[in-house]
Structures are given as C-alpha cells and as structure tokens.
N, CA, C and O atoms as a printed pandas DataFrame, in Angstrom:
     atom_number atom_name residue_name chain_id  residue_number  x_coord  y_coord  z_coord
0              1         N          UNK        A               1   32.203   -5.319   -8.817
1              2        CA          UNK        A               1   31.325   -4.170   -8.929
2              3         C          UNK        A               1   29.966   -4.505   -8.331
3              4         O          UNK        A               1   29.450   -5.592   -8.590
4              5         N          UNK        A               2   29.300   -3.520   -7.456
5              6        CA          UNK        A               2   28.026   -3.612   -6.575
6              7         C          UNK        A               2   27.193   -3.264   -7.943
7              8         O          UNK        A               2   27.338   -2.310   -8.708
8              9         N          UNK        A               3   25.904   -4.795   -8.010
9             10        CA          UNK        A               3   25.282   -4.893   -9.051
10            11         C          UNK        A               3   23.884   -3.675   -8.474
11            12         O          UNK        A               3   23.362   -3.907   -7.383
12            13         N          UNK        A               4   23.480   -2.641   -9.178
13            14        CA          UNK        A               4   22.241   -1.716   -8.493
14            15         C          UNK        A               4   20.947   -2.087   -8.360
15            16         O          UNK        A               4   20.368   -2.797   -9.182
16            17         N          UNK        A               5   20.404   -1.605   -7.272
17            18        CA          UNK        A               5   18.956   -2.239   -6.965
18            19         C          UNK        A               5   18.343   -1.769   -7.961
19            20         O          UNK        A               5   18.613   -0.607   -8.263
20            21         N          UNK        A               6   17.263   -2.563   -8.838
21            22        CA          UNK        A               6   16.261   -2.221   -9.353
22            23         C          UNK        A               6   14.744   -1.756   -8.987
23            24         O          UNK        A               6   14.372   -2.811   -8.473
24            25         N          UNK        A               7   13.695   -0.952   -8.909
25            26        CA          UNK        A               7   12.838   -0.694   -8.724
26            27         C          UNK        A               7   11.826   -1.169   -9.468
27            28         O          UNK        A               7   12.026   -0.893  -10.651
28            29         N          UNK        A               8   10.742   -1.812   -9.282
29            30        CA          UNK        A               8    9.920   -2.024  -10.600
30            31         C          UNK        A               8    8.778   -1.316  -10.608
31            32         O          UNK        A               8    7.964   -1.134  -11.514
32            33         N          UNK        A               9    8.820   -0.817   -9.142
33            34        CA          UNK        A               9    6.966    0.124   -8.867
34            35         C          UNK        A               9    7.420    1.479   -7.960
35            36         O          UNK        A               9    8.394    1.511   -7.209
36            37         N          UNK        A              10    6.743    2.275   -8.141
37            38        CA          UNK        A              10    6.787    3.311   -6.905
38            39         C          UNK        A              10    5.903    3.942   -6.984
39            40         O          UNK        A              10    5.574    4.300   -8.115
40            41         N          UNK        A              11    5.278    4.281   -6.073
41            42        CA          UNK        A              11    3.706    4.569   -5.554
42            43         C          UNK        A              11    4.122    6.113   -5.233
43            44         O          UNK        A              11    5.292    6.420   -5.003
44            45         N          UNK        A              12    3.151    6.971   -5.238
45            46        CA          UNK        A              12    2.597    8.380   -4.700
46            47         C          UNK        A              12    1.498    8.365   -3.944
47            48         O          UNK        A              12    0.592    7.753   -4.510
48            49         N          UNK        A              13    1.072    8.985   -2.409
49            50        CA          UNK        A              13   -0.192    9.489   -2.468
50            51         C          UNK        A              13   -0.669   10.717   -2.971
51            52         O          UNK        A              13    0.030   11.700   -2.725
52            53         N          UNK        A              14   -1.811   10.896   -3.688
53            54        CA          UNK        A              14   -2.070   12.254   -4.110
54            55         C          UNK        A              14   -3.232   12.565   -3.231
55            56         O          UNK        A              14   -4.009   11.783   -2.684
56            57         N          UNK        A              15   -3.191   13.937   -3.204
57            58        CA          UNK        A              15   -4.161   14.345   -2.081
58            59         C          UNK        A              15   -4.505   16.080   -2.896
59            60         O          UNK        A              15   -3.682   16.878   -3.343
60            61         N          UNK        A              16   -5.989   16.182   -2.836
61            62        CA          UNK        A              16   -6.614   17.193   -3.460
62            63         C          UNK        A              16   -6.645   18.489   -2.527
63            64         O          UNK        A              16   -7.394   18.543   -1.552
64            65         N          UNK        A              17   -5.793   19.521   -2.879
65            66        CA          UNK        A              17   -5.938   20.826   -1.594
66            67         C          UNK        A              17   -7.060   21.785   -2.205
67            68         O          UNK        A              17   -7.952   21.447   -2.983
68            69         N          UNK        A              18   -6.876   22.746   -1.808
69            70        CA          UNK        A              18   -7.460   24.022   -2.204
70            71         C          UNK        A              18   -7.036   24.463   -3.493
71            72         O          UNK        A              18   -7.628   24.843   -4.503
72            73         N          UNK        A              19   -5.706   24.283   -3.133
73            74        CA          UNK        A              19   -5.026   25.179   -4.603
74            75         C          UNK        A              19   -4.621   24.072   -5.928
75            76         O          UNK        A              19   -3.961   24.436   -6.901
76            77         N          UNK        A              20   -5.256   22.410   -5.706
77            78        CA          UNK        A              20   -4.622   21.970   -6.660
78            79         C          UNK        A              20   -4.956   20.219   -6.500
79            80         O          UNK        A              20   -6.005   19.581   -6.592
80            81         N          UNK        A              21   -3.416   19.780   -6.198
81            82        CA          UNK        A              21   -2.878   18.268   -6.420
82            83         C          UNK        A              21   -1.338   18.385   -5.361
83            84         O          UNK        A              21   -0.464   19.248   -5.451
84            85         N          UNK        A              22   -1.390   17.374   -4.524
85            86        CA          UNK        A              22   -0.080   17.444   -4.322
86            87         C          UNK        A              22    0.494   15.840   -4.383
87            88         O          UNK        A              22   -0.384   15.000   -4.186
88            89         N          UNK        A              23    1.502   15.455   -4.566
89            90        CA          UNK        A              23    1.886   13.976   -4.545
90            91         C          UNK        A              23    3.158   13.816   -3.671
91            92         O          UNK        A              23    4.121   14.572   -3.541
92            93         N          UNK        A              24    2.822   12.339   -2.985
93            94        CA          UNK        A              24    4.298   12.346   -2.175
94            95         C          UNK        A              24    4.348   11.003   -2.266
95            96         O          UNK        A              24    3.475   10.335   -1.711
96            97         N          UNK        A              25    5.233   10.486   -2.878
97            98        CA          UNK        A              25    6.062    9.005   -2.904
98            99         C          UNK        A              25    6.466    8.645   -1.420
99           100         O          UNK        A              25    7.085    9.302   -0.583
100          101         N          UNK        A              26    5.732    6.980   -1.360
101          102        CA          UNK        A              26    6.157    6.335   -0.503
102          103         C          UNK        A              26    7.236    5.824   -0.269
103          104         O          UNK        A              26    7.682    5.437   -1.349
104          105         N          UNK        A              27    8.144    5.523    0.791
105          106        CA          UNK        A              27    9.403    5.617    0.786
106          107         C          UNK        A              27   10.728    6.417    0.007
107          108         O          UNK        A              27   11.923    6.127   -0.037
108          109         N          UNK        A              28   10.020    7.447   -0.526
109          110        CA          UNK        A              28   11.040    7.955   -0.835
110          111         C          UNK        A              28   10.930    9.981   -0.768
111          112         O          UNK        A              28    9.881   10.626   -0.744
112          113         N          UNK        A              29   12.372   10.552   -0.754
113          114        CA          UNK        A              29   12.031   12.225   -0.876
114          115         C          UNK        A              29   11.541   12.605   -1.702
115          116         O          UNK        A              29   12.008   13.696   -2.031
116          117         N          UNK        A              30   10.613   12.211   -2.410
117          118        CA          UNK        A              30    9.932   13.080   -3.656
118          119         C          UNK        A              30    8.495   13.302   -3.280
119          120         O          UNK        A              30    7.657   12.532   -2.811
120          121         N          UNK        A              31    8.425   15.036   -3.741
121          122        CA          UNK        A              31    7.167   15.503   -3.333
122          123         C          UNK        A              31    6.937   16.409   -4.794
123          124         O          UNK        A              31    7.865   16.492   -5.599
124          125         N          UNK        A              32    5.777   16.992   -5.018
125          126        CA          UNK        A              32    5.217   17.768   -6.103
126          127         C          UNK        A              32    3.877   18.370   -6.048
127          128         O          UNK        A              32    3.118   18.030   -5.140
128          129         N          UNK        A              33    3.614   18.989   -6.683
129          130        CA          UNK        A              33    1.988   19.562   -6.851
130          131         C          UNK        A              33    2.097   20.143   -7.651
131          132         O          UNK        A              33    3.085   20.845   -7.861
132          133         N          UNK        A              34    0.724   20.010   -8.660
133          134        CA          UNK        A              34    0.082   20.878   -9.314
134          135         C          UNK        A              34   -1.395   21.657   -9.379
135          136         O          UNK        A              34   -2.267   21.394   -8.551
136          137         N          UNK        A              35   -1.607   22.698  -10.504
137          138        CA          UNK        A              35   -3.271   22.693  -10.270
138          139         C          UNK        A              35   -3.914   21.785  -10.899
139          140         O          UNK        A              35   -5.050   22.250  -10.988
140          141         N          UNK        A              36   -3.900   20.547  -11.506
141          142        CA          UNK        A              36   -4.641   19.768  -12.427
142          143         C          UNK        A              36   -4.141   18.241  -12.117
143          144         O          UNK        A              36   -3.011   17.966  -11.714
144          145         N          UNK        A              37   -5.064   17.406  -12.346
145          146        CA          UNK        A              37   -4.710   15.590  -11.917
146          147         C          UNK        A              37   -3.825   15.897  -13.366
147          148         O          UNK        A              37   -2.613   15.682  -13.323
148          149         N          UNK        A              38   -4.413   16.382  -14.602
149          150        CA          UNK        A              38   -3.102   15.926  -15.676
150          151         C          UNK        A              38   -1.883   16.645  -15.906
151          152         O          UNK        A              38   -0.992   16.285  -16.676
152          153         N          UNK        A              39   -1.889   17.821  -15.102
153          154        CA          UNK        A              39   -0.477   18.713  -14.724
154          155         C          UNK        A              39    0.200   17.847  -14.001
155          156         O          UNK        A              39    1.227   17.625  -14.643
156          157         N          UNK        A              40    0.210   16.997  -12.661
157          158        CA          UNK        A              40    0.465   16.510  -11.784
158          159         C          UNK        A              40    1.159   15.082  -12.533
159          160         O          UNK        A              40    2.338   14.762  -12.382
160          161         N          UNK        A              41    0.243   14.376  -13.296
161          162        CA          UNK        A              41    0.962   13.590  -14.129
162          163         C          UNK        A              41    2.143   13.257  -14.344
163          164         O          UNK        A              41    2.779   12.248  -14.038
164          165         N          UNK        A              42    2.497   14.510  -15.094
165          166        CA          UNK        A              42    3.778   14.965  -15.985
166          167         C          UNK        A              42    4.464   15.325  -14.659
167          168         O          UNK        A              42    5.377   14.510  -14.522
168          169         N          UNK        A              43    4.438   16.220  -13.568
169          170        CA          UNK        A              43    5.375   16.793  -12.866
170          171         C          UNK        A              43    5.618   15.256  -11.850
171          172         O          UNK        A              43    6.731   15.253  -11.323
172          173         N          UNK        A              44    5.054   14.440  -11.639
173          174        CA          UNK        A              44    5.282   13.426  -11.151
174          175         C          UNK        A              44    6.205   12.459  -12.035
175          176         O          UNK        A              44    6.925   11.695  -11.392
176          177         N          UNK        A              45    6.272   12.399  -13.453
177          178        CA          UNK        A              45    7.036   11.403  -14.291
178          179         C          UNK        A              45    8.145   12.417  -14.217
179          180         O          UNK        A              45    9.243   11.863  -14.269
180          181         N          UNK        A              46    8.199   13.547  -14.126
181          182        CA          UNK        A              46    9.283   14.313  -14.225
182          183         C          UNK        A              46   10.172   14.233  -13.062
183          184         O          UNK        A              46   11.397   14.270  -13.180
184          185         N          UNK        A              47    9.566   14.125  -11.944
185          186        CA          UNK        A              47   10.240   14.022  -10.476
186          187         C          UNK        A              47   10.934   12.824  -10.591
187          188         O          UNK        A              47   12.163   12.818  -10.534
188          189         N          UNK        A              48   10.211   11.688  -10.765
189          190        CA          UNK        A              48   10.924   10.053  -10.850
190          191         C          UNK        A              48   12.260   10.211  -11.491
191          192         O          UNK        A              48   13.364    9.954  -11.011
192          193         N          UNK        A              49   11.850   10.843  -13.061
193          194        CA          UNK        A              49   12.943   10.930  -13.328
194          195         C          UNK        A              49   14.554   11.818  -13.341
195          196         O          UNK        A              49   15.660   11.467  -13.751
196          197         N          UNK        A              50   14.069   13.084  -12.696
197          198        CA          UNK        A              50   15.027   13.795  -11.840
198          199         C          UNK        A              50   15.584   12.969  -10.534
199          200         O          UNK        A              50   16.803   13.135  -10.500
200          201         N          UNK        A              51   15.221   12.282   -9.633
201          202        CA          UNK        A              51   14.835   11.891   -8.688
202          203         C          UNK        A              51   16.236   10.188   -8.573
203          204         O          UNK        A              51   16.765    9.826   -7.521
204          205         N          UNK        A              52   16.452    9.543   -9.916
205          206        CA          UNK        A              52   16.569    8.586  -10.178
206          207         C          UNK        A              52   17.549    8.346  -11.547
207          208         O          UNK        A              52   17.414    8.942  -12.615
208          209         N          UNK        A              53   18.676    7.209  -11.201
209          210        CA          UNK        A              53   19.950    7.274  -12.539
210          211         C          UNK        A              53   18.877    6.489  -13.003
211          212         O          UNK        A              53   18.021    5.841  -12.400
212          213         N          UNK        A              54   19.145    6.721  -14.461
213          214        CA          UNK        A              54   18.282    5.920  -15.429
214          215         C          UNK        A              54   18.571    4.400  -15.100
215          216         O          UNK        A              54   17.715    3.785  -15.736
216          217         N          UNK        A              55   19.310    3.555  -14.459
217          218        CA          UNK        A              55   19.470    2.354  -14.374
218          219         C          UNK        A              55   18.685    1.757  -12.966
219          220         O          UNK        A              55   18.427    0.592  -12.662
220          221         N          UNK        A              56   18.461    2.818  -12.360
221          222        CA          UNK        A              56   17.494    2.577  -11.341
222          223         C          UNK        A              56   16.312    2.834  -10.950
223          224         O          UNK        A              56   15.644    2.623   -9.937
224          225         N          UNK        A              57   16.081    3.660  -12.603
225          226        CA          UNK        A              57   14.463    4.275  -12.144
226          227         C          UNK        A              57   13.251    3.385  -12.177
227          228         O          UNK        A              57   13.080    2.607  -13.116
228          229         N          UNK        A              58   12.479    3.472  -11.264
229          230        CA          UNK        A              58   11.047    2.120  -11.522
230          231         C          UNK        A              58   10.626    2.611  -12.921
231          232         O          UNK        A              58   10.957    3.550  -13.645
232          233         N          UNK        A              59    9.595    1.390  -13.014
233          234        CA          UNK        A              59    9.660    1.215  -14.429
234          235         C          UNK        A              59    7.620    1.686  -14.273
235          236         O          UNK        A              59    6.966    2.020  -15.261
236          237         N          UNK        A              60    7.181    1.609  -13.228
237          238        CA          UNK        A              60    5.823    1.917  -13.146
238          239         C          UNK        A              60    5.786    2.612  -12.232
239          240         O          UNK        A              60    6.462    2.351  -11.236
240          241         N          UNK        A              61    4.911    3.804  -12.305
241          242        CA          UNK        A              61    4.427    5.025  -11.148
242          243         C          UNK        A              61    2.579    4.694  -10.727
243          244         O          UNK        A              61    1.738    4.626  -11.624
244          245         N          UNK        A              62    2.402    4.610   -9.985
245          246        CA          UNK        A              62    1.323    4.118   -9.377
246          247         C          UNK        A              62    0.836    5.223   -8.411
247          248         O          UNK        A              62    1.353    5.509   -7.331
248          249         N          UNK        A              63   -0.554    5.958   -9.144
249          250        CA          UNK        A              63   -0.837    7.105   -8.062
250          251         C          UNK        A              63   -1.985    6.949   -7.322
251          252         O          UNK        A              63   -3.084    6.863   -7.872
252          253         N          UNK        A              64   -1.821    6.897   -5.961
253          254        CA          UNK        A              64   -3.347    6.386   -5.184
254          255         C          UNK        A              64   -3.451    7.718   -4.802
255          256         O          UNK        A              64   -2.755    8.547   -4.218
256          257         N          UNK        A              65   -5.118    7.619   -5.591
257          258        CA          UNK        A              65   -5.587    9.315   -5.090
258          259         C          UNK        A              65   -6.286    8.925   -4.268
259          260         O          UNK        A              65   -6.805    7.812   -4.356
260          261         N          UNK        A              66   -6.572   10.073   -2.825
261          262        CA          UNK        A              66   -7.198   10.095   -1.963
262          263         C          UNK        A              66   -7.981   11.153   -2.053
263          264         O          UNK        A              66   -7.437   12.252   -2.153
264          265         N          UNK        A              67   -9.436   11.057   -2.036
265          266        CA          UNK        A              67  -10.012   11.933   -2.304
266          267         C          UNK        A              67  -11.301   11.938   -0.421
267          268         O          UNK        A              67  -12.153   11.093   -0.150
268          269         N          UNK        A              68  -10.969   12.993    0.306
269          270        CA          UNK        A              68  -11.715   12.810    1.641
270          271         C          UNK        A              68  -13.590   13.594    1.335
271          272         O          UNK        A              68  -13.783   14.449    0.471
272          273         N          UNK        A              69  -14.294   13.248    1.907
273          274        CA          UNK        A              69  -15.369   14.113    1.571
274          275         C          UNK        A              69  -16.150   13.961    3.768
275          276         O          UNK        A              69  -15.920   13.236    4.736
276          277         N          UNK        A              70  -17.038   15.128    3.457
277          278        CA          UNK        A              70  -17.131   15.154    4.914
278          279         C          UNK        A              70  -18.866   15.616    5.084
279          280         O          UNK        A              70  -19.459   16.536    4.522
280          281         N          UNK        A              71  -19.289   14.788    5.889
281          282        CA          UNK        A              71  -20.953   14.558    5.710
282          283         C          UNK        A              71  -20.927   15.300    6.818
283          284         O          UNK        A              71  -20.078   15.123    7.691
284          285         N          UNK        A              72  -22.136   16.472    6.907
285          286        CA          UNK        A              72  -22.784   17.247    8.259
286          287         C          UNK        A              72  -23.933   15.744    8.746
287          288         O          UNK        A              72  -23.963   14.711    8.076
288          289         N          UNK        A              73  -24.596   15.921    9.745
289          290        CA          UNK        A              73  -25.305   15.066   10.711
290          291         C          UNK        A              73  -27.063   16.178   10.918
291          292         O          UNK        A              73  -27.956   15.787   11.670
C-alpha cells in the first residue's frame, strides 16, 4: 500500500480588493474571499479542509497578507 504524502504547512496569499479579502494557496487549487480578514479566516480553514482527506490535510495554514499602498510624487 502507497504510504500518503503528508503536508505540514500551506501558505495563502491574501490580497485586500475593493470588495473585501481574497486568498489563494500556493501550489495548490484553492482560492476564496471574503468581506473581513476574520470572515476569510474561517472560509480559508474551511477550504483546506474541503480541499483535503483528513490524512493529508496540513496541519498549519500560514496567511501572508499583502497589503500594496501607492505614494503620489
């Protein structure tokens, strides 16, 4: 029997729009958004775990927010 890869981390970038929060995991298809960093939270632990058999889900979610700001001259 093929023993399953384990995950121990999986990262998101989050990025602040107009309407909210959106998150997208590195290396992998999972995307989400909400209107709130603590809505986004939850819909992000929720994705992992839709996303993933319980024997393979990482065990830490790691969200690097990017927040851009833009200076006039």
């Amino acid at each position: 029997m093929q023993e399953l890869k384990k995950l121990n981390e999986i990262i998101f970038l989050v990025e602040e729009t107009d309407d909210g929060y959106v998150a997208r995991a590195l290396g992998h298809s999972i995307f989400t958004e909400a209107d709130s960093l603590e809505e986004l939270r939850e819909m992000v632990k929720d994705a992992v775990e839709c996303h993933f058999d319980e024997e393979e889900r990482p065990k830490i979610i790691r969200l690097h927010i990017v927040k851009q700001e833009v200076l006039a001259l």
